[in-house]
C-alpha positions in Angstrom: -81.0 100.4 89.9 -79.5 102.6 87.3 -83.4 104.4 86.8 -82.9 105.3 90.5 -79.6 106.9 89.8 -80.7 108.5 86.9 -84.0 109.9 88.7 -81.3 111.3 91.3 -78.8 112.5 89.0 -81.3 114.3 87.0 -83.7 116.0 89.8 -79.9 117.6 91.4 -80.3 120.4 88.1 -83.3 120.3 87.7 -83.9 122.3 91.1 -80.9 124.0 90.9 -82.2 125.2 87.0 -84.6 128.3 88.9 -81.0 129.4 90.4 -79.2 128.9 87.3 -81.6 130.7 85.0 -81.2 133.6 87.2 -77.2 133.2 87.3 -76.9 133.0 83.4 -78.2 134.7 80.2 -80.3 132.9 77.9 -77.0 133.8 75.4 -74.8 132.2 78.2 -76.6 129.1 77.5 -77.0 128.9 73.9 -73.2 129.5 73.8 -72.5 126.9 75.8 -75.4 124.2 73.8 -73.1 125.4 70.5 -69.9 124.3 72.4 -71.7 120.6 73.6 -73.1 120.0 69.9 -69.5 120.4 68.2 -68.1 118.3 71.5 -70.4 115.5 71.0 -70.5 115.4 67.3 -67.1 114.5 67.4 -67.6 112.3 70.6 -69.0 110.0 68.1 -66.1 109.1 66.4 -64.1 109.0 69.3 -63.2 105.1 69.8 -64.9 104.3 65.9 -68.1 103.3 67.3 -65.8 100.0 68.7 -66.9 100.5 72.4 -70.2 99.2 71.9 -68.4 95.6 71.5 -67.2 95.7 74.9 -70.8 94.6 75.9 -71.0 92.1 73.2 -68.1 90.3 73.5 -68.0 86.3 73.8 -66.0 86.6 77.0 -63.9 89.4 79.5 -60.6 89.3 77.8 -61.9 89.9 74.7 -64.3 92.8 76.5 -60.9 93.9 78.1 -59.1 94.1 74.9 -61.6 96.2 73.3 -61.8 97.8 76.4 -57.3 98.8 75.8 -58.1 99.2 72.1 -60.8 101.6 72.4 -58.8 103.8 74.5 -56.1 103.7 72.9 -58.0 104.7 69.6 -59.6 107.7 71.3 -56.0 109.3 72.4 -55.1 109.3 68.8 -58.7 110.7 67.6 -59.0 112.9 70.0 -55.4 114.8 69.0 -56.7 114.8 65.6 -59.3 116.6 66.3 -57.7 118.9 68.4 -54.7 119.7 65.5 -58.2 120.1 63.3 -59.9 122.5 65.7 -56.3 124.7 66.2 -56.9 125.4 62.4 -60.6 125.9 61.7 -61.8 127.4 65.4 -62.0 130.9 64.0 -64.0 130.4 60.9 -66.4 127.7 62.2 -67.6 129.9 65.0 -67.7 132.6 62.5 -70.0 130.0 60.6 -72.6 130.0 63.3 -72.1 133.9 64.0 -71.0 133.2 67.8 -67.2 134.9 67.6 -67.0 134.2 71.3 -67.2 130.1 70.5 -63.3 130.0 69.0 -62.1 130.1 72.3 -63.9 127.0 73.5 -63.1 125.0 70.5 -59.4 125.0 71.4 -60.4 122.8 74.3 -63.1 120.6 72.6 -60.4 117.8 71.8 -59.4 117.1 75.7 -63.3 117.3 76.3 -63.7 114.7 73.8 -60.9 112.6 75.3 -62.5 112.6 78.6 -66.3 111.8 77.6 -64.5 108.8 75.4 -62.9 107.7 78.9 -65.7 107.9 80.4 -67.7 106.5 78.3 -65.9 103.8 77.5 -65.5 102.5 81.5 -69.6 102.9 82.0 -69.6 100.0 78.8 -67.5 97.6 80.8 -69.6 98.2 83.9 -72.3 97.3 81.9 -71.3 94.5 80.8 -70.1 93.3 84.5 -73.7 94.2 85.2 -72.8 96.6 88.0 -75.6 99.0 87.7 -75.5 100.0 91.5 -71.8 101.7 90.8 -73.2 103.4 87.4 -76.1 104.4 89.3 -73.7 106.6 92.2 -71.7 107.8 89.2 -74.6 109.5 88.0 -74.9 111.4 91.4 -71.7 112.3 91.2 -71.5 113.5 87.9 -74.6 115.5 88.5 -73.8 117.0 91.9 -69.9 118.1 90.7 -71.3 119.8 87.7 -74.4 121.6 89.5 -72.3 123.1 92.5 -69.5 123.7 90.4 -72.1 126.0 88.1 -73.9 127.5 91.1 -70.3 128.5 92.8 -69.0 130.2 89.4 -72.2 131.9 88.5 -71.3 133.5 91.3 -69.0 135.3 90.0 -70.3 137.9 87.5 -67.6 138.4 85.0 -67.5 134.4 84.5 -70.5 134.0 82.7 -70.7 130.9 80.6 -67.2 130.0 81.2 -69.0 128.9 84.8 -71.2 127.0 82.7 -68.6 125.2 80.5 -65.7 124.6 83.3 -68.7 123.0 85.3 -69.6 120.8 83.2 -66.4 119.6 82.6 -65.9 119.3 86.4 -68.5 117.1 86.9 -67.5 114.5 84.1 -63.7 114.5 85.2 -65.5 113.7 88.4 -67.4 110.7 87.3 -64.0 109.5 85.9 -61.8 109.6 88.3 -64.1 107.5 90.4 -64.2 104.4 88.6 -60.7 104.1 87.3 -59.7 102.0 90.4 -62.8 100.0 89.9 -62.2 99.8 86.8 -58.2 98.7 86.8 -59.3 96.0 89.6 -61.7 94.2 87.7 -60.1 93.6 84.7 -59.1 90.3 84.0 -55.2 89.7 83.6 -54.5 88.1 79.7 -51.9 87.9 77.1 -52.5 90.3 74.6 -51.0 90.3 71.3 -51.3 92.3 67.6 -52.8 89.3 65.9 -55.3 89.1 68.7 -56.0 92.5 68.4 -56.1 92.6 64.8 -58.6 90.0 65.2 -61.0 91.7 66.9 -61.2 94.7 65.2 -61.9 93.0 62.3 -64.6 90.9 64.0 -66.4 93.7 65.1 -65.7 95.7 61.8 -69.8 96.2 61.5 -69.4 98.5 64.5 -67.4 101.0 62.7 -68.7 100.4 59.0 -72.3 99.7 59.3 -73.2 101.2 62.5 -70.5 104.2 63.0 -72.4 105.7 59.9 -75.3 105.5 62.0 -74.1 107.5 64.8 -72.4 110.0 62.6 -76.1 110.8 61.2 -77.9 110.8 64.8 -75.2 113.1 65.8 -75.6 115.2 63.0 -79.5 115.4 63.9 -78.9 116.3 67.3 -76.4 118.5 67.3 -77.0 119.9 63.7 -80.1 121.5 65.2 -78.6 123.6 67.3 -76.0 124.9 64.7 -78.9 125.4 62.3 -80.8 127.3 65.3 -78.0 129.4 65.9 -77.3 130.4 62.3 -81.2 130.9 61.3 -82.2 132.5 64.2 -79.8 133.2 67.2 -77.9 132.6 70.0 -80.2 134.2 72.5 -83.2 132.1 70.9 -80.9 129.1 70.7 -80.4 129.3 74.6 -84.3 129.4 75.0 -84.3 126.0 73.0 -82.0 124.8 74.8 -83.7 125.2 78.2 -86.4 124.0 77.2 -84.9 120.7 75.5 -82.8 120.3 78.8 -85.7 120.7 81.1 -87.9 117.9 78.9 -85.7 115.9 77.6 -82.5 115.7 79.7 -84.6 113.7 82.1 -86.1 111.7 79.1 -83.1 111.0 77.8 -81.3 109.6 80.9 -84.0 108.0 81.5 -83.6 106.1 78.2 -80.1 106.2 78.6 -80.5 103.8 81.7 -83.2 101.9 79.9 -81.6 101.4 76.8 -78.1 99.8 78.8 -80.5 97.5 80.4 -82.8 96.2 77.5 -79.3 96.1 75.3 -77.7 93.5 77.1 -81.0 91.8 77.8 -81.5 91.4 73.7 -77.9 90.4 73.1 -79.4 87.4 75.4 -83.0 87.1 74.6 -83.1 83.8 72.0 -84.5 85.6 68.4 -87.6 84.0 68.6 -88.2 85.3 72.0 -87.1 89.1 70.9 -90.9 90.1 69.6 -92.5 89.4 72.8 -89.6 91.3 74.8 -90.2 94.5 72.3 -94.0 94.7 72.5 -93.8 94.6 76.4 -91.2 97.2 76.3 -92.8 99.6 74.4 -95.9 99.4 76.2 -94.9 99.8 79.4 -92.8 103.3 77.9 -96.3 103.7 76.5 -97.8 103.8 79.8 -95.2 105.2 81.7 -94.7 108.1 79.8 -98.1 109.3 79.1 -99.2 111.4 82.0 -96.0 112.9 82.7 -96.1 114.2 79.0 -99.8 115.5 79.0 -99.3 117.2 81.9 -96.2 118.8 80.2 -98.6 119.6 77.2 -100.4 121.7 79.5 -99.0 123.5 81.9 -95.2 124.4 80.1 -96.0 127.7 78.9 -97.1 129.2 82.5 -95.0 127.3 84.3 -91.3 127.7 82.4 -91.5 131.5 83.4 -92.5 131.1 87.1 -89.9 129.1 87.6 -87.2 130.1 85.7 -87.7 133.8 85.3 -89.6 136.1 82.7 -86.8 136.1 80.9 -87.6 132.2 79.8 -91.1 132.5 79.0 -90.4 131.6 75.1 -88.6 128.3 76.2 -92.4 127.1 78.1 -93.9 127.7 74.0 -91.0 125.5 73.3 -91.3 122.8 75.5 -95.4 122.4 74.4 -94.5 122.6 71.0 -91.7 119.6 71.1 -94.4 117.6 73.3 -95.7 114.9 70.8 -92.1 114.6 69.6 -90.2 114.1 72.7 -93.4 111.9 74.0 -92.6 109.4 70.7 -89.0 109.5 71.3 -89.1 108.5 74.7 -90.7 104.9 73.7 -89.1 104.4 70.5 -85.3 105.2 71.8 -85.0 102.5 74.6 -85.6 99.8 71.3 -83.1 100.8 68.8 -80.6 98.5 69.9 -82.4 95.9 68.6 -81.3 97.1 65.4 -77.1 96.7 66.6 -78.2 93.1 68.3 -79.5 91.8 65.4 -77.2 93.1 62.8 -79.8 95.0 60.9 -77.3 98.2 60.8 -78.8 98.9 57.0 -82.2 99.7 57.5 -81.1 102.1 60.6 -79.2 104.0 58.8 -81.6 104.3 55.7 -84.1 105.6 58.5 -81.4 107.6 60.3 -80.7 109.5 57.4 -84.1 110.8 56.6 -84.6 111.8 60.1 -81.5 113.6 60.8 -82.6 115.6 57.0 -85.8 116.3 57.9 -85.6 118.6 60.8 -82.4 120.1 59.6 -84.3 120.8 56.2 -87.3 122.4 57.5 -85.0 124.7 59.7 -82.9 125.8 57.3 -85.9 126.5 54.5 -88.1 128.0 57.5 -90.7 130.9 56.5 -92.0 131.9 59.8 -90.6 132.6 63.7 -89.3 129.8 65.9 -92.2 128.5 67.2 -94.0 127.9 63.6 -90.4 126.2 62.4 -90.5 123.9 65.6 -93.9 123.1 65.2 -93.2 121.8 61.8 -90.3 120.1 62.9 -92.4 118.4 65.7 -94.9 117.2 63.3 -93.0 115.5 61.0 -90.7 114.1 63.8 -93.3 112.3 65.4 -94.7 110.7 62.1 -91.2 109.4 61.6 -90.9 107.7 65.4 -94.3 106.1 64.1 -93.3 104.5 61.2 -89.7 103.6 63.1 -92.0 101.9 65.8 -93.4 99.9 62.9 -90.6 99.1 61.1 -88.9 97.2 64.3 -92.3 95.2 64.9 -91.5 94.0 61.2 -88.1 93.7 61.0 -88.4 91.6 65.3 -90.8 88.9 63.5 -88.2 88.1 60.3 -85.5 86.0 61.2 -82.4 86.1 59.9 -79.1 89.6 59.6 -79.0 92.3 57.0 
């Protein structure tokens, strides 16, 4: 149910993306990919990596008091940040040389407010197990944010401020729809401060061993466009960014559905049980993802600028370059949780820090043009997925927590 979403919610911008390469400059969206990295770096610490716990809660009032708490921690984080951005807009978007950024920054705070809402409603869905409801919330999303781009691009002097108001558009959207849904199914308790006390400090992992985890994988994801930006620029930074939202936008929803799924399937898989439930995972993303990725391999280079313009032909070198990487990543991303479910938060985060180094590293030491640095980056990405493959067949067959 939610891949069936996701398949819809991600083939609305993908047909649009011919329209909206021709609406918007390649700067446009590199300006906009600058704005999203510093939004979801900080998304991360939104709620203090609790909101996870909503799923893995003994019971619904407990889910439902994580589910206040969260929120309520996100309102307070998400002012913090704000005060911070008010003070350091200017210099950080002098830092990646994109003066135009500042602007945006002022409003990163609310967006991280709202993606923490959001967020923290599609946990407790999944935890209720109502995939079909996620699934039309992805539609949604999708559909508010393409039109909403399309109709602004429209208008020439907007520029990316058609992309960015868009966006947000489509995920205040998705918000407002489940907040009755949400309201009406959660269960009616007594709450108290000890109770709540309580829970935060059963789930303290979440934010000690695991928030430390997302902090790095955010710093990977998003620290590569700020490195792009500052090595090389904005314009080439938009090209990447095309070309990672053409490839792995759908992978990565994809996953994202995937990954709900198999999460709350390990939380109730018996241990013993979890090593046959990993191996048939992985080879059925094995499977699944191989053609679609060959086929990528081969034609991305002729077919990025017949559909999306000349202007884009540097983001089809792209896309053939990040290939074997994005191919590796598809398989390997739906398993991670095993790592949460079975409390092994310290070998993830030894791994995650090596991984979010390495391509930040050979970015920032690069020697040739774009397409030799991601090539590099590729390569060594994809012998790091390997050895993360292998390390959760190890760590699946050993029983006991880190």
């Amino acid at each position: 149910m939610l891949l069936t979403g996701t398949v819809l919610a991600q083939l609305i911008p993908l047909l649009a993306s011919p329209l909206l390469t021709r609406l918007y400059t390649p700067t446009d969206f590199g300006l906009l990919a600058l704005y999203l990295a510093v939004v979801n770096a900080l998304l991360t610490l939104a709620c203090l990596r609790y909101e996870p716990a909503i799923i893995m809660a003994s019971d619904d009032a407990d889910a439902a008091r994580l589910l206040h708490l969260c929120r309520r921690i996100s309102v307070i984080t998400a002012l913090l940040f704000t005060l911070l951005l008010l003070l350091y807009a200017d210099p950080l978007a002098a830092l990646l040389r994109s003066p135009d950024l500042s602007f945006w920054l002022y409003l990163a705070g609310a967006h991280v407010l709202l993606l923490a809402l959001l967020q923290i409603s599609l946990n407790w869905l999944n935890r209720r197990q109502q995939y079909r409801l996620m699934s039309r919330n992805k539609v949604l999303q999708s559909t508010t944010t393409t039109t909403a781009q399309i109709g602004l691009g429209l208008v020439p002097t907007w520029g990316v401020t058609g992309l960015v108001v868009g966006t947000l558009a489509g995920q205040f959207a998705a918000l407002w729809s489940l907040q009755h849904r949400i309201r009406s199914d959660l269960p009616v308790q007594k709450d108290t401060p000890g109770r709540q006390k309580a829970l935060l400090y059963r789930y303290r992992h979440m934010p000690l061993l695991n928030g430390p985890n997302a902090v790095v994988d955010a710093l990977r994801l998003n620290g590569i466009n700020f490195m792009l930006a500052h090595a090389f620029s904005q314009a080439l930074l938009g090209q990447f960014t095309l070309a990672w939202r053409i490839v792995q936008a759908p992978v990565s929803l994809i996953n994202s559905a995937l990954s709900q799924v198999l999460f709350q399937k390990m939380a109730a898989t018996p241990p013993a049980e979890l090593p046959r439930l990993l191996r048939r995972s992985l080879g059925s993303l094995a499977l699944a993802g191989a053609l679609p990725f060959a086929l990528l391999y081969a034609t991305a280079p002729s077919l990025f600028p017949w559909i999306f313009g000349q202007e884009w032909h540097t983001a089809g070198d792209i896309a053939r370059v990040l290939t074997p990487w994005l191919y590796l990543n598809f398989i390997s991303s739906p398993l991670s949780g095993f790592f949460l479910i079975s409390q092994r938060q310290l070998p993830l985060l030894l791994f995650s820090v090596v991984y979010a180094l390495t391509p930040l590293l050979l970015i920032y030491h690069h020697q040739g043009n774009l397409l030799d640095t991601l090539g590099q980056v590729s390569a060594a990405m994809s012998v790091l997925l390997l050895i993360f493959i292998a390390m959760i067949g190890v760590y699946s067959r050993k029983p006991g927590s880190a």
